[in-house]
PQR file of N, CA, C, O and H, with PARSE charges and radii, in Angstrom:
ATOM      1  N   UNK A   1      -3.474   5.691  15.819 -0.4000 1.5000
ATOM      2  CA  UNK A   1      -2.265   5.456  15.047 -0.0000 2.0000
ATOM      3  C   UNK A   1      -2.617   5.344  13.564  0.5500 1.7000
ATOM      4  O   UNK A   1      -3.540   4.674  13.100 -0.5500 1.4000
ATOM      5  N   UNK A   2      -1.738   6.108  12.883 -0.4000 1.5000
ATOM      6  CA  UNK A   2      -2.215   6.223  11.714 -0.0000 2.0000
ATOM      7  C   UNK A   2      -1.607   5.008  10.892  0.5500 1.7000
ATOM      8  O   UNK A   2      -0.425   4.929  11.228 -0.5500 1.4000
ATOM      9  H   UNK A   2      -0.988   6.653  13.259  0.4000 1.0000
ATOM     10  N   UNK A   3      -1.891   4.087  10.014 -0.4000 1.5000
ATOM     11  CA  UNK A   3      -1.668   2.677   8.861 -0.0000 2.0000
ATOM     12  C   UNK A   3      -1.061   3.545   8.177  0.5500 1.7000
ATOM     13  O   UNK A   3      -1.455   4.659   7.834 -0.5500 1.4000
ATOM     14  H   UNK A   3      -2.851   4.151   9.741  0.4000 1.0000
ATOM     15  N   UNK A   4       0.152   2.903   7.923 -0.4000 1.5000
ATOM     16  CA  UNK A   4       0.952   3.117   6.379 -0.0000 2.0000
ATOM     17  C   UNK A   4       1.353   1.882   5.940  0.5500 1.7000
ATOM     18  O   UNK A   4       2.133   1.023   6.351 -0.5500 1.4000
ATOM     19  H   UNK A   4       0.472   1.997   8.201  0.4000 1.0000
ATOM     20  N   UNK A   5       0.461   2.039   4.793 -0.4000 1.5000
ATOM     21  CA  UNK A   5       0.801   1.007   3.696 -0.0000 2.0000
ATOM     22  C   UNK A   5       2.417   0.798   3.134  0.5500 1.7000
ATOM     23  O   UNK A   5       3.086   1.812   2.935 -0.5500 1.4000
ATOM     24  H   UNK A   5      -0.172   2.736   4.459  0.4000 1.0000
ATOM     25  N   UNK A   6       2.882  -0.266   2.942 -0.4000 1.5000
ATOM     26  CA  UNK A   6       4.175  -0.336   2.772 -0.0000 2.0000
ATOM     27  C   UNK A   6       4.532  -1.187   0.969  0.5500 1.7000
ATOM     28  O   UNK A   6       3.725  -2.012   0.541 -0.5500 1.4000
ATOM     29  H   UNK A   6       2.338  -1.089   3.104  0.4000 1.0000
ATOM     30  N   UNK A   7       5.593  -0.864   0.280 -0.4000 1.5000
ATOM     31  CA  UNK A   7       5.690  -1.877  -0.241 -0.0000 2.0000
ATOM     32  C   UNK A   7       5.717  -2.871  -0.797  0.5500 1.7000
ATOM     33  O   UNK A   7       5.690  -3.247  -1.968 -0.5500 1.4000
ATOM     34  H   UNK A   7       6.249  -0.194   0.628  0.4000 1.0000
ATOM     35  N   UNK A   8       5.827  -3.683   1.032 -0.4000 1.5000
ATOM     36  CA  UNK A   8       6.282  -5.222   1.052 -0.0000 2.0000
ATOM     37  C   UNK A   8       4.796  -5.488   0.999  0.5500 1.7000
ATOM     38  O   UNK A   8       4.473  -6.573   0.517 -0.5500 1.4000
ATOM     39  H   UNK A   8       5.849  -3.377   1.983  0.4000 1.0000
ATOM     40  N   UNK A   9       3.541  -4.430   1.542 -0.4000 1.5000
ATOM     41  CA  UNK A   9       2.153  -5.015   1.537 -0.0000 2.0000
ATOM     42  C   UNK A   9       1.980  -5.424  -0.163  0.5500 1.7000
ATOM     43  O   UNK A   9       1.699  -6.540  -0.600 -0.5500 1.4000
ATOM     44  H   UNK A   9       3.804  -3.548   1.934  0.4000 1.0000
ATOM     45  N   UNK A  10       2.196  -4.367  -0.833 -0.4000 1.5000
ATOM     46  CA  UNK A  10       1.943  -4.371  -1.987 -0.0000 2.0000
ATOM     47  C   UNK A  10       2.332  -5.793  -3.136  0.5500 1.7000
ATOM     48  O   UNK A  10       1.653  -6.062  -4.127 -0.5500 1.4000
ATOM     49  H   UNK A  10       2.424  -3.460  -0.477  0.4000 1.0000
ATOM     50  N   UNK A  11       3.444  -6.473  -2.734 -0.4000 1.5000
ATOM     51  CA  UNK A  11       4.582  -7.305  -2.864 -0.0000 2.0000
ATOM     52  C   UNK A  11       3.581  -8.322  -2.595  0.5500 1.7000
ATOM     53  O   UNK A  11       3.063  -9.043  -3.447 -0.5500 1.4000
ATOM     54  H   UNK A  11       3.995  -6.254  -1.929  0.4000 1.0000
ATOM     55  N   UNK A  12       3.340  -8.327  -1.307 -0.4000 1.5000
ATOM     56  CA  UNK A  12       2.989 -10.098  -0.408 -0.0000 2.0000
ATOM     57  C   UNK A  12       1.701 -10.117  -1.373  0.5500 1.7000
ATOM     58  O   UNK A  12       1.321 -11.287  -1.410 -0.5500 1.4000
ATOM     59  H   UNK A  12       3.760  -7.740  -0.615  0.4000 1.0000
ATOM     60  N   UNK A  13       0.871  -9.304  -2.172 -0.4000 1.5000
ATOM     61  CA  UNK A  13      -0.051  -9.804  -3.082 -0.0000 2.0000
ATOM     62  C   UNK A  13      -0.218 -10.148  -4.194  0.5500 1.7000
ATOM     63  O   UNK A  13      -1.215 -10.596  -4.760 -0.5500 1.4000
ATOM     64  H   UNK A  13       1.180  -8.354  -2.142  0.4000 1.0000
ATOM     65  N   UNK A  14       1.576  -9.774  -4.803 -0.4000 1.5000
ATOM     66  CA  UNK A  14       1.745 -10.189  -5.879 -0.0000 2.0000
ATOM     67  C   UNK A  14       1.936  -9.500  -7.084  0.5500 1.7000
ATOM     68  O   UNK A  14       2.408  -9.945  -8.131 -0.5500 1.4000
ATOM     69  H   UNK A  14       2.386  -9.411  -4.343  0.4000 1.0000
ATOM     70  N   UNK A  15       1.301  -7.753  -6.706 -0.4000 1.5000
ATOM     71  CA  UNK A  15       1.534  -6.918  -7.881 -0.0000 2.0000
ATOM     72  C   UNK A  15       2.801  -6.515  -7.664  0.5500 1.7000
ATOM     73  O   UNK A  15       3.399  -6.229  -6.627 -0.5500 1.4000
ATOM     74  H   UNK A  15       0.918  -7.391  -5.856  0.4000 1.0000
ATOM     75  N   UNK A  16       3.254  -6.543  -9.268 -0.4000 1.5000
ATOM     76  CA  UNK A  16       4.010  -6.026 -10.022 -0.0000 2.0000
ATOM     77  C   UNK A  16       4.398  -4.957  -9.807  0.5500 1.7000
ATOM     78  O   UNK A  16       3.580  -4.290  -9.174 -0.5500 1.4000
ATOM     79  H   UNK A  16       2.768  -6.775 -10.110  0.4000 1.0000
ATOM     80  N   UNK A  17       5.447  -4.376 -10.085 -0.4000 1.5000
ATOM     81  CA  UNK A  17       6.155  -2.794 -10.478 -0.0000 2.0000
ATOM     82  C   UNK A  17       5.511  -2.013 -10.966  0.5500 1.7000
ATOM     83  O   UNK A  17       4.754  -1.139 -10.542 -0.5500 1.4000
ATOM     84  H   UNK A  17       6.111  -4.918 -10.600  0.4000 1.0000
ATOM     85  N   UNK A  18       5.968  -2.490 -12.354 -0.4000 1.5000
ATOM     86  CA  UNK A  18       4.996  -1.462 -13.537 -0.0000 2.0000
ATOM     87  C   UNK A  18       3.527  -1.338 -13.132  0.5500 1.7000
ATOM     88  O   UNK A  18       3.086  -0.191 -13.049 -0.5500 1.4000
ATOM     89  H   UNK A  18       6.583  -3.200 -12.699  0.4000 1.0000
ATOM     90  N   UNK A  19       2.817  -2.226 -12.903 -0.4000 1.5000
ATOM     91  CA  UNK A  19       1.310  -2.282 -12.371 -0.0000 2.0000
ATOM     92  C   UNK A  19       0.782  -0.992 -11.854  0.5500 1.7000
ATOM     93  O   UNK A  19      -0.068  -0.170 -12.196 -0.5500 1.4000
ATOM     94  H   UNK A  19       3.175  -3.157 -12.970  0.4000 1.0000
ATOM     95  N   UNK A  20       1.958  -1.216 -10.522 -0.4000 1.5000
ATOM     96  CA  UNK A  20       1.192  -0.852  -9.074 -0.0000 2.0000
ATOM     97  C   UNK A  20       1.704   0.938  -9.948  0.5500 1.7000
ATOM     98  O   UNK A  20       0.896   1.864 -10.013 -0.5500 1.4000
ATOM     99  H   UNK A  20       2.648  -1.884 -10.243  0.4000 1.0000
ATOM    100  N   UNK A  21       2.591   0.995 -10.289 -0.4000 1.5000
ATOM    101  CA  UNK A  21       3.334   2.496 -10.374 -0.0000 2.0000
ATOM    102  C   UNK A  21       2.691   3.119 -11.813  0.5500 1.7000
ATOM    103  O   UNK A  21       3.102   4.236 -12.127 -0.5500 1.4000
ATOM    104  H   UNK A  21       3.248   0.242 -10.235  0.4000 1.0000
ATOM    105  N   UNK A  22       1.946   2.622 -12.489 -0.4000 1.5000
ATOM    106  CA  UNK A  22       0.833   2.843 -13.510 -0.0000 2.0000
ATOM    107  C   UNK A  22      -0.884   3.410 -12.724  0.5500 1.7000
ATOM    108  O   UNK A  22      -1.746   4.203 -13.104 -0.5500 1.4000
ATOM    109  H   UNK A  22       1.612   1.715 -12.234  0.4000 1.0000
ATOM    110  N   UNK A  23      -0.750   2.578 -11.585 -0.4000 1.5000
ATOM    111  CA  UNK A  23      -2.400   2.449 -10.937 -0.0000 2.0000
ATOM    112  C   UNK A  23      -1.985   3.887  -9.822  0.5500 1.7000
ATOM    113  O   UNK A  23      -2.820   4.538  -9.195 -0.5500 1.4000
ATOM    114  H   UNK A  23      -0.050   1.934 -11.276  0.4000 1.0000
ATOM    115  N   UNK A  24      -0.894   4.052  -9.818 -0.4000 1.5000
ATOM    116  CA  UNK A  24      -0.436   5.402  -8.689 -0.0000 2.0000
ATOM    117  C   UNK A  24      -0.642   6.185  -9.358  0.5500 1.7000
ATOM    118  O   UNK A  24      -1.470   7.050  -9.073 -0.5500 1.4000
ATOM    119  H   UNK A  24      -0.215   3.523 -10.327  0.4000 1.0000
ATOM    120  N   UNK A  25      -0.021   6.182 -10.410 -0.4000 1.5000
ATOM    121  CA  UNK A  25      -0.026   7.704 -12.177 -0.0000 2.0000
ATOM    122  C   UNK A  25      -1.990   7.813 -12.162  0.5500 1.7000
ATOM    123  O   UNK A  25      -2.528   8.881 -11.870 -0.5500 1.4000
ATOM    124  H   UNK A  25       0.652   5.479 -10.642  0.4000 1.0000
ATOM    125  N   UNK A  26      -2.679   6.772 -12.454 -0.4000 1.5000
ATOM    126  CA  UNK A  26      -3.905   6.837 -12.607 -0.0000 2.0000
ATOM    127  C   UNK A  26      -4.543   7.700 -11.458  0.5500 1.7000
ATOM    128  O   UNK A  26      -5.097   8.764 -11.733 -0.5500 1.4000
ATOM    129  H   UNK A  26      -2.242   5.904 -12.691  0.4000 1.0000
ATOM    130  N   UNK A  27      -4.455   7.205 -10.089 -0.4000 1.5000
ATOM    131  CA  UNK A  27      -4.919   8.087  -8.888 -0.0000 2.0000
ATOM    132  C   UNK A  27      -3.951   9.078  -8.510  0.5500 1.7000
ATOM    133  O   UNK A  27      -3.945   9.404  -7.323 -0.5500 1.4000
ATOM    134  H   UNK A  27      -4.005   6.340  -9.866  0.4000 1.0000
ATOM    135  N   UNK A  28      -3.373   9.461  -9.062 -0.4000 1.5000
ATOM    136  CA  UNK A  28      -2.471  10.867  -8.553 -0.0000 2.0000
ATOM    137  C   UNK A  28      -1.691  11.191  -7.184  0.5500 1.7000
ATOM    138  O   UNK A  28      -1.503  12.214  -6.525 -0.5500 1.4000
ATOM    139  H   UNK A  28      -3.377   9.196 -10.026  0.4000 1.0000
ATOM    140  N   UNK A  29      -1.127   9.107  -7.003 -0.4000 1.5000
ATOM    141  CA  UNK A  29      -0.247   9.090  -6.223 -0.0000 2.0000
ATOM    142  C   UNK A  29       1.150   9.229  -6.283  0.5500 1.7000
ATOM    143  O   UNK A  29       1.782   9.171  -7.338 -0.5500 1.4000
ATOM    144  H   UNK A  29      -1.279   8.276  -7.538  0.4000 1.0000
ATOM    145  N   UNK A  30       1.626   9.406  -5.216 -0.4000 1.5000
ATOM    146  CA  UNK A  30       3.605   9.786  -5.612 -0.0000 2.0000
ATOM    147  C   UNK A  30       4.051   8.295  -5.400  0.5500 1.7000
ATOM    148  O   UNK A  30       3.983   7.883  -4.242 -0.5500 1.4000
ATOM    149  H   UNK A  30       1.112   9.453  -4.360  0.4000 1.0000
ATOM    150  N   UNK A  31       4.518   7.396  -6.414 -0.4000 1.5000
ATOM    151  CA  UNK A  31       4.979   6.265  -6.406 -0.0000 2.0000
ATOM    152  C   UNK A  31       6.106   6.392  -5.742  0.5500 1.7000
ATOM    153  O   UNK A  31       6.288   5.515  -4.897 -0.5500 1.4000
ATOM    154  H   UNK A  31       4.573   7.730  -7.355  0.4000 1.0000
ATOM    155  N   UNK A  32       7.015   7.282  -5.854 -0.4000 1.5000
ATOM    156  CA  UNK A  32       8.479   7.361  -5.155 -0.0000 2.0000
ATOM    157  C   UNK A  32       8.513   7.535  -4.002  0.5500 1.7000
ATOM    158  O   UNK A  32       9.329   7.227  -3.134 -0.5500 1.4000
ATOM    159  H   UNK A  32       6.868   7.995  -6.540  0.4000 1.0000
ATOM    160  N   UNK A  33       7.064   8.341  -3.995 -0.4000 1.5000
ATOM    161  CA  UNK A  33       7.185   8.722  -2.127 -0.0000 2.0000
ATOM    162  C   UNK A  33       6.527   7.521  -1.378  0.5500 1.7000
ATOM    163  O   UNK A  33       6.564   7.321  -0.164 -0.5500 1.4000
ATOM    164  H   UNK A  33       6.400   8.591  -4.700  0.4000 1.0000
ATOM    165  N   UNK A  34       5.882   6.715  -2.389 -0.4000 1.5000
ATOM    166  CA  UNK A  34       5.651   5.159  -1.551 -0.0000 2.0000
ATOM    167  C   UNK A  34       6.820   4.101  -1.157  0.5500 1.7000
ATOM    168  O   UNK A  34       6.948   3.270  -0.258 -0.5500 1.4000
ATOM    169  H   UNK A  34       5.852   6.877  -3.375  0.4000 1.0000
ATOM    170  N   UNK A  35       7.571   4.502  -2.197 -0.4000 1.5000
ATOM    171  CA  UNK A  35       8.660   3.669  -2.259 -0.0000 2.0000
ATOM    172  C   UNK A  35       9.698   3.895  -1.055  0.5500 1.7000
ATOM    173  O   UNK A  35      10.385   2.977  -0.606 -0.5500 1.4000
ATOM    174  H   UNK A  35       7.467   5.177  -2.928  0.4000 1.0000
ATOM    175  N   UNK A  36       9.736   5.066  -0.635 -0.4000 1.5000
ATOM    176  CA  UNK A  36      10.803   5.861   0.309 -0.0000 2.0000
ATOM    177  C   UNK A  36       9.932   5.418   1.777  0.5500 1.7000
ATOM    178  O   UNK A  36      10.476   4.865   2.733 -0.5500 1.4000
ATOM    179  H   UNK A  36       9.178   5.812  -1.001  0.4000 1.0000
ATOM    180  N   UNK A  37       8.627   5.753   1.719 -0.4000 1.5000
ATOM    181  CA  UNK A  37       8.109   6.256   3.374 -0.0000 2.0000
ATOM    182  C   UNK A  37       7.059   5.319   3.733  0.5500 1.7000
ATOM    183  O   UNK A  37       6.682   5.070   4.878 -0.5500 1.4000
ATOM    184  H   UNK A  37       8.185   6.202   0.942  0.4000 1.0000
ATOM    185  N   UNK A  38       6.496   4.680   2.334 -0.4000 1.5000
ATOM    186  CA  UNK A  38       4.719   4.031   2.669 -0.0000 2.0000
ATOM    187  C   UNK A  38       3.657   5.292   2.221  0.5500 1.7000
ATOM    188  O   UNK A  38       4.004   6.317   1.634 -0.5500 1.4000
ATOM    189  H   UNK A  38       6.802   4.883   1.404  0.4000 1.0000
ATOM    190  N   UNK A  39       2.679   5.047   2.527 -0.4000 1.5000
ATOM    191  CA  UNK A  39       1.302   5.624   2.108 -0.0000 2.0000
ATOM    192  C   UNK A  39       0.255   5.513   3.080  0.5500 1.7000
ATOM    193  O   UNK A  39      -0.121   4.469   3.611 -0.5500 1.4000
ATOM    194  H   UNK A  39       2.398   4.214   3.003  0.4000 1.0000
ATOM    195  N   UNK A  40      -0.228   6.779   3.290 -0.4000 1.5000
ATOM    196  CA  UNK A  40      -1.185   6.287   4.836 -0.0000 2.0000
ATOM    197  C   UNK A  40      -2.552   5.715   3.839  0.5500 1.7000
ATOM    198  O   UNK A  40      -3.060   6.205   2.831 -0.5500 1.4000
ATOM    199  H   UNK A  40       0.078   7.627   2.859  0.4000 1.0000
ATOM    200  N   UNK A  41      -2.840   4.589   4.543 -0.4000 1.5000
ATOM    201  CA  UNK A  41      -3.993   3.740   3.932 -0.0000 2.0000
ATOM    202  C   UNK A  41      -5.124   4.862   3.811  0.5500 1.7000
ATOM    203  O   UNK A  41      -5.876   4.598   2.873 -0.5500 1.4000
ATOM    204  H   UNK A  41      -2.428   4.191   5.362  0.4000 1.0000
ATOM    205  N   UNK A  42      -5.412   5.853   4.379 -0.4000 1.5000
ATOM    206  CA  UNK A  42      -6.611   6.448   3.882 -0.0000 2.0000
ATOM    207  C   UNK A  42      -6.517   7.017   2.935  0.5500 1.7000
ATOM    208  O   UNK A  42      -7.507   7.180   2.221 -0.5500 1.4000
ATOM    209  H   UNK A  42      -4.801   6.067   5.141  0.4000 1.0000
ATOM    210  N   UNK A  43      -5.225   7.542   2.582 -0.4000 1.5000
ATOM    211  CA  UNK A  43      -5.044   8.085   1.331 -0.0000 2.0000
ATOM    212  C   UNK A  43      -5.174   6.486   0.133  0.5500 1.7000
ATOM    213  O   UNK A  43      -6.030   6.517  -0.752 -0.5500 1.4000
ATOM    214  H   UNK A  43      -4.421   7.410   3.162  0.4000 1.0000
ATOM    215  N   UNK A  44      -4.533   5.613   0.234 -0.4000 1.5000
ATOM    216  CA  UNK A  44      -5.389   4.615  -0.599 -0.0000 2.0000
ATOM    217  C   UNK A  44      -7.153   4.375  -0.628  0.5500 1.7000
ATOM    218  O   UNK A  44      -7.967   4.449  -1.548 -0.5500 1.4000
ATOM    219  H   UNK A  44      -3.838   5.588   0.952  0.4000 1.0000
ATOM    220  N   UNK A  45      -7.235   4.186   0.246 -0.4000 1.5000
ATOM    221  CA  UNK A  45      -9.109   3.894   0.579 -0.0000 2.0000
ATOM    222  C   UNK A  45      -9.628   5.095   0.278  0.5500 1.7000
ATOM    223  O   UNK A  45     -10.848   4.979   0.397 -0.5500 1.4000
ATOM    224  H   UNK A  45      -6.573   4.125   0.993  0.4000 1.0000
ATOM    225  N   UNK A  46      -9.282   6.456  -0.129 -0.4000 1.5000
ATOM    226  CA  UNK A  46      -9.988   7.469  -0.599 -0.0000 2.0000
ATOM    227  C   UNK A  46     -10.247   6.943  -2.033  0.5500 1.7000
ATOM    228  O   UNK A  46     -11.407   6.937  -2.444 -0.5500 1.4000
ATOM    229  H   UNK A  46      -8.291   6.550  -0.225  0.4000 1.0000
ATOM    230  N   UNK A  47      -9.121   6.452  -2.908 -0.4000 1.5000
ATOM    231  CA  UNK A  47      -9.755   5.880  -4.119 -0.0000 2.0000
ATOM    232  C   UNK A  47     -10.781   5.271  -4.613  0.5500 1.7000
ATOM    233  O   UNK A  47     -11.308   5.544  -5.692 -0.5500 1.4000
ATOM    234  H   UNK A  47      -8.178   6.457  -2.573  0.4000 1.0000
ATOM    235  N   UNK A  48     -11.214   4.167  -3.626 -0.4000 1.5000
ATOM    236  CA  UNK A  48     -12.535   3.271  -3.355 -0.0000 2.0000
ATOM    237  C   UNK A  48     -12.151   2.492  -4.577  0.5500 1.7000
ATOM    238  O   UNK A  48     -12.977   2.251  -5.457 -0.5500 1.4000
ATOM    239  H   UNK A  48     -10.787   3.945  -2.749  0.4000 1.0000
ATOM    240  N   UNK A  49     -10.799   2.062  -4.642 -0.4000 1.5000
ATOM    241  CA  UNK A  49     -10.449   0.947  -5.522 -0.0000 2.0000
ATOM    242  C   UNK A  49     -10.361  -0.246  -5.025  0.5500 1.7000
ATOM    243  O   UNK A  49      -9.598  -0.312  -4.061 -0.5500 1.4000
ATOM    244  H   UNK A  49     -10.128   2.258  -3.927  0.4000 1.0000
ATOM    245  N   UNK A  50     -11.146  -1.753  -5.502 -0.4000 1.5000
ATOM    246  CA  UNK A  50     -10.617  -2.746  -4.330 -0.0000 2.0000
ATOM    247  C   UNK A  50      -9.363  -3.015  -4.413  0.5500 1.7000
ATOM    248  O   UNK A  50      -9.025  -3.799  -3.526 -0.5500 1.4000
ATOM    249  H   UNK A  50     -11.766  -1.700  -6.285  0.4000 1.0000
ATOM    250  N   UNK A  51      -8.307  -2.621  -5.276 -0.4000 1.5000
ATOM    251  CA  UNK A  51      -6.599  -3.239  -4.943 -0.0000 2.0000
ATOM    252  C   UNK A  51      -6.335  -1.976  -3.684  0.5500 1.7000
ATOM    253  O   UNK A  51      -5.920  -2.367  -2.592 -0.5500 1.4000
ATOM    254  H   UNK A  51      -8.581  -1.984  -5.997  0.4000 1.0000
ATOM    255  N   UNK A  52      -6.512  -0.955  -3.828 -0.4000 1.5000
ATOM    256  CA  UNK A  52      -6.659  -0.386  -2.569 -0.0000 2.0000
ATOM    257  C   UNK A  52      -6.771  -1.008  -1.293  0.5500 1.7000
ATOM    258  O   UNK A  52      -6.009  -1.018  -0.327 -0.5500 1.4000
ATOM    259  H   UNK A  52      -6.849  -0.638  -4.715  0.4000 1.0000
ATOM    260  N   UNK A  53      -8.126  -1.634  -1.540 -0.4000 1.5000
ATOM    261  CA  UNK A  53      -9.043  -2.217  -0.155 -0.0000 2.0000
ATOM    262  C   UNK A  53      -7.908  -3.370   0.310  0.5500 1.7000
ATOM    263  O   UNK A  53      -7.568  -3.434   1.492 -0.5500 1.4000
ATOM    264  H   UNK A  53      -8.745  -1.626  -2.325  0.4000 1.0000
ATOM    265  N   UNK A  54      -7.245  -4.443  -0.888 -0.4000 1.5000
ATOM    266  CA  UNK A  54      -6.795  -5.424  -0.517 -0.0000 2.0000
ATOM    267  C   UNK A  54      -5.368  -5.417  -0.179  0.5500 1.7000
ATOM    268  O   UNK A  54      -4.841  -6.458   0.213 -0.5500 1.4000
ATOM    269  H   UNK A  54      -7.521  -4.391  -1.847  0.4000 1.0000
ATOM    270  N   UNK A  55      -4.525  -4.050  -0.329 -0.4000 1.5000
ATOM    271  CA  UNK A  55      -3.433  -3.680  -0.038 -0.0000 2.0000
ATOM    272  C   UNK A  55      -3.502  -3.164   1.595  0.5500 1.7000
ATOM    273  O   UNK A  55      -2.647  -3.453   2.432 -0.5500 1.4000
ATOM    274  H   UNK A  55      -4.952  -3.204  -0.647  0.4000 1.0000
ATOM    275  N   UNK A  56      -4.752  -2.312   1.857 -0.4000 1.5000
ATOM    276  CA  UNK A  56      -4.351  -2.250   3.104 -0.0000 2.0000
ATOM    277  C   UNK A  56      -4.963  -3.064   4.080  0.5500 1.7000
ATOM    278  O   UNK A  56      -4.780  -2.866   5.281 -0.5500 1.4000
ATOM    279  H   UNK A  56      -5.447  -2.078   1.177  0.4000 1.0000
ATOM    280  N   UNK A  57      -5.850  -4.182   3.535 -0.4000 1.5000
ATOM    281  CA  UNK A  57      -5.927  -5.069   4.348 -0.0000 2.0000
ATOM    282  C   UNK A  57      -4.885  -6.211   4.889  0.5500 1.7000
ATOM    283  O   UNK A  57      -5.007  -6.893   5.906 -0.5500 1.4000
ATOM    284  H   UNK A  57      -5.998  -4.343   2.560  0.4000 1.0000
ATOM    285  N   UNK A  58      -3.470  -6.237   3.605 -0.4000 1.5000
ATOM    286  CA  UNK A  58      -2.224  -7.029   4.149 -0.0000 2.0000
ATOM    287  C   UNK A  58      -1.655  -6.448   5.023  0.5500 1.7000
ATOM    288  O   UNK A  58      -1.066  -7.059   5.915 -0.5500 1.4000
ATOM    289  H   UNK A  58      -3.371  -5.683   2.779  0.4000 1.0000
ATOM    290  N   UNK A  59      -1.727  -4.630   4.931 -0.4000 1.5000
ATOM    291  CA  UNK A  59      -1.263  -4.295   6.034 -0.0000 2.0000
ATOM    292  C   UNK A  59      -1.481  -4.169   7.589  0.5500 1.7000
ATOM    293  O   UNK A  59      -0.734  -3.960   8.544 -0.5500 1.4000
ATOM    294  H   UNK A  59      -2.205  -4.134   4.207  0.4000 1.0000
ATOM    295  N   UNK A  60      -2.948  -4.404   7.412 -0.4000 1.5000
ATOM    296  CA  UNK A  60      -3.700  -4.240   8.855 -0.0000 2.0000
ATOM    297  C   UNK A  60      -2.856  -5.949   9.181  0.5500 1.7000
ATOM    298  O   UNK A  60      -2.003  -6.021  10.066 -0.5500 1.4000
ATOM    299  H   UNK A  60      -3.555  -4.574   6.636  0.4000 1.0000
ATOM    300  N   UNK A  61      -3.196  -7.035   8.453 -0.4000 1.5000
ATOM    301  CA  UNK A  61      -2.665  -8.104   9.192 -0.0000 2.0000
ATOM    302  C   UNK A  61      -0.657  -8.449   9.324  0.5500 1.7000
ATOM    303  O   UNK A  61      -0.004  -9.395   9.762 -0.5500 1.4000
ATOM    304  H   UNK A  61      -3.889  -6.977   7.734  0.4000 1.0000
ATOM    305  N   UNK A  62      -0.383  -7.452   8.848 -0.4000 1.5000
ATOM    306  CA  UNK A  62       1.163  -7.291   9.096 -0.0000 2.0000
ATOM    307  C   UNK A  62       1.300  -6.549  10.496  0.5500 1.7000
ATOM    308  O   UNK A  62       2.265  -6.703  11.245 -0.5500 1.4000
ATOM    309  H   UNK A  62      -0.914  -6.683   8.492  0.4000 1.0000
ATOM    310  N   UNK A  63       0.212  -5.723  10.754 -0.4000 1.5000
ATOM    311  CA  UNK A  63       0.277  -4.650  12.157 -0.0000 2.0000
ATOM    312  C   UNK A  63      -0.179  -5.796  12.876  0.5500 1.7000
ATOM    313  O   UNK A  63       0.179  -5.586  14.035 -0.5500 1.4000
ATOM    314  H   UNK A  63      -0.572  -5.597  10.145  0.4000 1.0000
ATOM    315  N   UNK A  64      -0.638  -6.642  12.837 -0.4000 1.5000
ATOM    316  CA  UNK A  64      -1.793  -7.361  14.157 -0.0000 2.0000
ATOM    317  C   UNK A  64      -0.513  -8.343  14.191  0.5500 1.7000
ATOM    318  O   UNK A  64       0.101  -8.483  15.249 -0.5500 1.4000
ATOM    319  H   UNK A  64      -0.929  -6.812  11.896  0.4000 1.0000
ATOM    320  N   UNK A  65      -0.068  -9.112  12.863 -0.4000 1.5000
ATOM    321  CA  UNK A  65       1.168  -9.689  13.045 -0.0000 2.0000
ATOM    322  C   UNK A  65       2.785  -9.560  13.973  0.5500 1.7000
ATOM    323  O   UNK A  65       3.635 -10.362  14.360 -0.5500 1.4000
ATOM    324  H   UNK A  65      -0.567  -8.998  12.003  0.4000 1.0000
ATOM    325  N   UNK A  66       2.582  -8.085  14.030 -0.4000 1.5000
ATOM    326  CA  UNK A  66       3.388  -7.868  15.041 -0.0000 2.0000
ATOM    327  C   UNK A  66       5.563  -7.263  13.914  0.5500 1.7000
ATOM    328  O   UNK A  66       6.727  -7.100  14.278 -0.5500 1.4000
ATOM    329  H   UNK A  66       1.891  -7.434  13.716  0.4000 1.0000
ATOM    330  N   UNK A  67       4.741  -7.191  12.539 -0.4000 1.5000
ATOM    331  CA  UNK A  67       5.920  -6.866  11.772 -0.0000 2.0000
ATOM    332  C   UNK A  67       5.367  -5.769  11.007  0.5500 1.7000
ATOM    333  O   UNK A  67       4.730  -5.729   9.954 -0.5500 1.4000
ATOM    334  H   UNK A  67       3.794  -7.323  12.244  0.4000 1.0000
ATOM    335  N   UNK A  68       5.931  -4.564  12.116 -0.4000 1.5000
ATOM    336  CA  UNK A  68       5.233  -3.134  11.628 -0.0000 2.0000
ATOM    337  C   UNK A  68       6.470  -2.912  10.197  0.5500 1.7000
ATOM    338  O   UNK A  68       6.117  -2.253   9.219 -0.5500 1.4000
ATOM    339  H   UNK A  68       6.449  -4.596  12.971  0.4000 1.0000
ATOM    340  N   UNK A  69       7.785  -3.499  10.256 -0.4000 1.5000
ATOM    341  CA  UNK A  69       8.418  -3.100   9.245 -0.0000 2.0000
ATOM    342  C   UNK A  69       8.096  -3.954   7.710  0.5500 1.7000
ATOM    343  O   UNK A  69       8.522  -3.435   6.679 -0.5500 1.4000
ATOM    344  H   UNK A  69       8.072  -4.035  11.050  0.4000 1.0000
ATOM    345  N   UNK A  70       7.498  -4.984   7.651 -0.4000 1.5000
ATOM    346  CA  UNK A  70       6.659  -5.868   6.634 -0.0000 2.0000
ATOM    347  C   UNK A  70       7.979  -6.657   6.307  0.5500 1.7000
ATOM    348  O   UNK A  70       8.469  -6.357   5.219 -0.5500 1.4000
ATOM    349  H   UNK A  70       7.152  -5.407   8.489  0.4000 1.0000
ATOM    350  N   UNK A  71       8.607  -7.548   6.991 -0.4000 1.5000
ATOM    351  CA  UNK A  71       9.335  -8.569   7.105 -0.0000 2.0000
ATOM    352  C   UNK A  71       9.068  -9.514   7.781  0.5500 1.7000
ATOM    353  O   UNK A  71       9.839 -10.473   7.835 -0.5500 1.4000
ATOM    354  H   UNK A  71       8.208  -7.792   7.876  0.4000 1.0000
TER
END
């Protein structure tokens, strides 16, 4: 099963808007299309950025949590 980063992962750590949608422009991610669908975590962890690392680690414990929608 493939991880998609969501969001609310992004949220529950505290970054910002502008931040996160500046650090997407930098790695040549589609911020809108995060915003609409999520982001499959390998496409984050290809960056080898740790806000990467620590975004989809909220999400691995949102999946084990049992709130695949991040509520």
């Amino acid at each position: 099963m493939m991880l998609i980063v969501l969001h609310a992962d992004l949220r529950a750590l505290g970054y910002c808007n502008r931040g996160a949608r500046d650090w997407f422009s930098r790695h040549h991610l589609d911020w809108s299309a995060f915003i609409h669908r999520g982001i499959a975590a390998e496409q984050l962890l290809a960056t080898g950025d740790t806000m990467a690392k620590e975004v989809v680690a909220v999400a691995e414990r949102r999946i084990e949590a049992g709130r695949i929608h991040g509520r």
